[in-house]
C-alpha positions as CSV (number, residue, x, y, z in Angstrom):
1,X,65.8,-40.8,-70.6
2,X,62.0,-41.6,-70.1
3,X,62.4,-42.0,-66.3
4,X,63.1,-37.9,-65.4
5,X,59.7,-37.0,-66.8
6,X,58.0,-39.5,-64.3
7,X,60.5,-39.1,-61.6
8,X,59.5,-35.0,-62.5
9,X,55.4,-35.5,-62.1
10,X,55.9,-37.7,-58.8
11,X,57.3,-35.0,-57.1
12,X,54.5,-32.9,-58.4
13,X,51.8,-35.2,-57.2
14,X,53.6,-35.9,-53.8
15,X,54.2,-31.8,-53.0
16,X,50.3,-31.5,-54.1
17,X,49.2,-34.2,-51.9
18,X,50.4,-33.0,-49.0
19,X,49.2,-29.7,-49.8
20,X,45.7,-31.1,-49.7
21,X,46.5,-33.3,-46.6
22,X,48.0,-29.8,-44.6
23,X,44.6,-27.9,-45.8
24,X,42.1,-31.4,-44.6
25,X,44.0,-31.0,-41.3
26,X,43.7,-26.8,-41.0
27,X,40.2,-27.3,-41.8
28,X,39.6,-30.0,-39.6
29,X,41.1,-28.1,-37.1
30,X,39.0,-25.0,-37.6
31,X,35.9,-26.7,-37.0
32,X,37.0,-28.4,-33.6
33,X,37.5,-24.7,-32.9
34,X,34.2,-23.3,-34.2
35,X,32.1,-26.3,-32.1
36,X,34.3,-25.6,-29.2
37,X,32.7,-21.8,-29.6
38,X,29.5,-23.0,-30.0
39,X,29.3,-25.2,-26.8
40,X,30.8,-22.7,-25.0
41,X,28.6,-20.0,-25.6
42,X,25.8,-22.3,-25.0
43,X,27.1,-23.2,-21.8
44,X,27.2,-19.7,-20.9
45,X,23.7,-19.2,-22.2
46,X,22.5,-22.0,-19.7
47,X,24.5,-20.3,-17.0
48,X,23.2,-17.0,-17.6
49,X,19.4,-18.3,-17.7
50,X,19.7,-20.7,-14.3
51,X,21.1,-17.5,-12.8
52,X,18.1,-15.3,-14.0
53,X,16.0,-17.7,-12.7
54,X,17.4,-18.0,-9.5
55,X,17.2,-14.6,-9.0
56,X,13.3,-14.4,-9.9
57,X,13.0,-16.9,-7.6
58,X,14.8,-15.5,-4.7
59,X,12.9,-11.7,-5.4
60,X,9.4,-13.9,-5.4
61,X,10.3,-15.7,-1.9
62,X,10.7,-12.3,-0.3
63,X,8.2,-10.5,-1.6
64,X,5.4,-13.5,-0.2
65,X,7.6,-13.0,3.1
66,X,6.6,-9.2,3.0
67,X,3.1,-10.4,2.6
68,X,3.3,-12.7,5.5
69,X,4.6,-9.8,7.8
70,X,2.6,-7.3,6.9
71,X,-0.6,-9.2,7.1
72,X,1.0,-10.2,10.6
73,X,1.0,-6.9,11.4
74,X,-2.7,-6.3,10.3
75,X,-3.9,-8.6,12.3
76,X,-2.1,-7.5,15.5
77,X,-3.3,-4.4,14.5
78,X,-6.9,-5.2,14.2
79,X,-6.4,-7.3,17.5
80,X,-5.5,-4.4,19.3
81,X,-8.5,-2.5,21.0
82,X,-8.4,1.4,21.2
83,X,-7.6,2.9,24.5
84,X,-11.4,4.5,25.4
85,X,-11.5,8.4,25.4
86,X,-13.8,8.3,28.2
87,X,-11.9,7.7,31.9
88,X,-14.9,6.4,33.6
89,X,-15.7,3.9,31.0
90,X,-11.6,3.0,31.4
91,X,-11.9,3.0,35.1
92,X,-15.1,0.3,34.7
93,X,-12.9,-1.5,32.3
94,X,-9.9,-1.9,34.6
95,X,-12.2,-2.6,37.9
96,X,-13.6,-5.1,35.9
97,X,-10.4,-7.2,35.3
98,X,-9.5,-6.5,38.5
99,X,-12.7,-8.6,39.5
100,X,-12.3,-11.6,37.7
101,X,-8.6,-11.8,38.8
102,X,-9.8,-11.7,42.2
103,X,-12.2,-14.7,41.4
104,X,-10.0,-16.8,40.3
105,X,-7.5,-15.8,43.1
106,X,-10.5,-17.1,45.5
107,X,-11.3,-20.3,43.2
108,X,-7.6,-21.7,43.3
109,X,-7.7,-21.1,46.8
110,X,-10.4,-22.8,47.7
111,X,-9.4,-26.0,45.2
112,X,-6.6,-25.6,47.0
113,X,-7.8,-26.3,50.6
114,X,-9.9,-29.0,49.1
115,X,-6.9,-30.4,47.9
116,X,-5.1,-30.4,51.1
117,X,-8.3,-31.4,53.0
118,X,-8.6,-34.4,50.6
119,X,-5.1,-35.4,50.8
120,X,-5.0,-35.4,54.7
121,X,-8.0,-37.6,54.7
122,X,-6.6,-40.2,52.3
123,X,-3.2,-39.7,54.9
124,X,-5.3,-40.8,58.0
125,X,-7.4,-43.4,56.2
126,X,-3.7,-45.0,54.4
127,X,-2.5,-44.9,58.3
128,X,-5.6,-46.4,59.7
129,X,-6.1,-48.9,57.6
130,X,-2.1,-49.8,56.9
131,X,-2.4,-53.1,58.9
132,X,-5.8,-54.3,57.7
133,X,-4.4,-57.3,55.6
134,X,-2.3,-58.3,58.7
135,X,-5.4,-58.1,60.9
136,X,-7.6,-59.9,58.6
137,X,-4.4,-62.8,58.4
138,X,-4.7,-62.8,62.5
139,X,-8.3,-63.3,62.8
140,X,-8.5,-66.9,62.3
141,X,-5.7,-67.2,65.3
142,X,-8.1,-65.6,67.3
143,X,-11.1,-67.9,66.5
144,X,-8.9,-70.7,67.3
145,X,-8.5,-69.5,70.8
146,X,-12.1,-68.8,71.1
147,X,-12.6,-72.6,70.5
148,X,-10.0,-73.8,72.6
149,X,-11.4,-71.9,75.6
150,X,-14.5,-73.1,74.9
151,X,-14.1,-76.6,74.5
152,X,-11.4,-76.5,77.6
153,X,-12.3,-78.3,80.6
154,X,-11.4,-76.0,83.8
155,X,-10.1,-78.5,86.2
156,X,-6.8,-78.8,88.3
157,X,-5.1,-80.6,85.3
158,X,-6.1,-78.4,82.8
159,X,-6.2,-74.8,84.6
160,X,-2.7,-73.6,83.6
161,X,-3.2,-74.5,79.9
162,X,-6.9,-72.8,80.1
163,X,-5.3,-69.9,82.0
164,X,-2.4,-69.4,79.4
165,X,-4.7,-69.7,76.2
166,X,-6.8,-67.0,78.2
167,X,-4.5,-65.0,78.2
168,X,-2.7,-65.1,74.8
169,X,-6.4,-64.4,73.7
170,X,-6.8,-61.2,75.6
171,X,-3.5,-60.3,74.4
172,X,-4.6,-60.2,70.9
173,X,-7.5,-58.3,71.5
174,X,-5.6,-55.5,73.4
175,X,-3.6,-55.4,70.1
176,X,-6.6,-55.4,67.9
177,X,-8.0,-52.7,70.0
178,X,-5.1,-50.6,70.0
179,X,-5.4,-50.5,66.2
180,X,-9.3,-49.8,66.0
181,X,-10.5,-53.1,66.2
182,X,-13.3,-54.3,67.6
183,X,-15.9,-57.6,67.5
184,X,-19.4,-56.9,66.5
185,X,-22.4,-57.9,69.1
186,X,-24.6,-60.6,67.5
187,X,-26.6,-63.0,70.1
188,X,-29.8,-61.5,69.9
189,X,-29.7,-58.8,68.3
190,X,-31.8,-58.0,65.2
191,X,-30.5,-59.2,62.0
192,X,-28.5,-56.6,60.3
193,X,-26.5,-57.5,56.8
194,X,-24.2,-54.8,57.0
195,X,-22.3,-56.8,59.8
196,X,-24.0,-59.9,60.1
197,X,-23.9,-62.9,57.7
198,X,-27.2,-65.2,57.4
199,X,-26.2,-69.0,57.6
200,X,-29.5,-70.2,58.6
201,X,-32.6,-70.1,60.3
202,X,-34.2,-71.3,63.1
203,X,-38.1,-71.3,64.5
204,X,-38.3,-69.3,67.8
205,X,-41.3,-68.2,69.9
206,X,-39.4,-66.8,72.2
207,X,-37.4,-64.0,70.1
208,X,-39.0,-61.9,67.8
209,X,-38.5,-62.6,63.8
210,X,-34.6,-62.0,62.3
211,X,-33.3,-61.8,65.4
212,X,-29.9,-63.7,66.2
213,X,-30.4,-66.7,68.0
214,X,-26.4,-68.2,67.5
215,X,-23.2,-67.3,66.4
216,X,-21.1,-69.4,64.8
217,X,-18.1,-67.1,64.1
218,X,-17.5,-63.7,65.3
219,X,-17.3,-61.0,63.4
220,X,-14.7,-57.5,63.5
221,X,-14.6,-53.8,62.3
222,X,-11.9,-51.9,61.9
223,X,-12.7,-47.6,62.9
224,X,-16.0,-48.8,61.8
225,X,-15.3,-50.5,58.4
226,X,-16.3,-53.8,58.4
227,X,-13.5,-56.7,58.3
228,X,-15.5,-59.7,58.4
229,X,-19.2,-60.4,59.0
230,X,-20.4,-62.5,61.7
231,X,-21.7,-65.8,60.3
232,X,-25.1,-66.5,62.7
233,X,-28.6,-68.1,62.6
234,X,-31.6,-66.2,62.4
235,X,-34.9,-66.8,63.7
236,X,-38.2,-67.2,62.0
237,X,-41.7,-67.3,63.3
């Protein structure tokens, strides 16, 4: 009989539990809802403010661009001078530009013929003096022959070998001459060290002072420049 009663308030407490339970979670529930709203509208809020500043931003940049062009415009403005009322002064003005254009027209041309002056020179000089290095290797081929025909006995033996240095030397200086070359006078001659090359000296009475008295190798120019000095003795009083 005693159980019913408590079987009765069980019931009771179980319904009202879950009651409370049902109203926890609607609560609950509410508030998700409620922060959900708030971050939204602060979202929204942020949205709205980037935007506004974007826009001030934006209306700033063109307005300095304005200012740029329209003080570009000044200044072409200001650069521009004012056509003169008066046609005489105009007419000065205009013969005057027309002057220095003619001026310069005459100063490029004649930097012009300069230039082409100029570079025809350095033209012939590159083709004169093309070979030089060659002629200067050839020289000592020549003093060789010199020696030989100097030291040559001329004899019956000997005559065909003298004859065919001879002419192996004149040879070489037909080619030499044909490109400008040319030896340089020395034996007594006065001293000169542009072409000449001191390698001694020698007391003379007979030949006034620095004046060559030997030669001991022959010098060569080359359309008058000098390719190698001639190495002689000098004499003194």
């Amino acid at each position: 009989m005693t159980s019913k009663p408590n079987d009765a308030v069980r019931v009771t407490l179980s319904k009202d539990s879950k009651e409370i339970s049902e109203k926890q979670k609607h609560s609950q529930d509410e508030e998700n809802v409620i922060e959900a709203e708030i971050t939204s509208e602060n979202e929204s809020e942020k949205i709205s403010v980037t935007g506004v500043k974007a826009q001030a931003d934006s209306s700033q940049t063109e307005q300095e661009e304005e200012q740029d062009i329209s003080s570009e415009a000044t200044e072409k403005i200001d650069k521009i001078e004012p056509e003169p009322d008066d046609p005489e002064t105009a007419l000065k003005k205009k013969q005057k530009e027309v002057d220095n254009i003619q001026d310069r027209l005459l100063r490029l041309s004649a930097e012009f013929e300069n230039f082409k002056k100029r570079n025809r020179r350095e033209m012939s000089d590159f083709k004169k003096f093309a070979s030089e290095i060659l002629i200067k290797d050839l020289l000592p081929v020549v003093d060789n022959l010199d020696r030989a025909l100097e030291t040559t006995n001329v004899d019956d033996t000997c005559k065909a070998i003298f004859e065919g240095v001879s002419m192996t030397r004149d040879e070489m200086l037909k080619i030499f001459s044909k490109y400008g070359v040319q030896s340089i006078e020395a034996i007594e001659k006065p001293f000169d060290p542009a072409f000449h090359q001191a390698v001694g000296q020698e007391a003379s009475d007979e030949c006034p002072e620095n004046t060559i008295l030997k030669e001991y190798q022959k010098g060569y120019t080359m359309h008058g420049r000098l390719l190698r000095p001639s190495m002689v003795v000098v004499s003194k009083k």
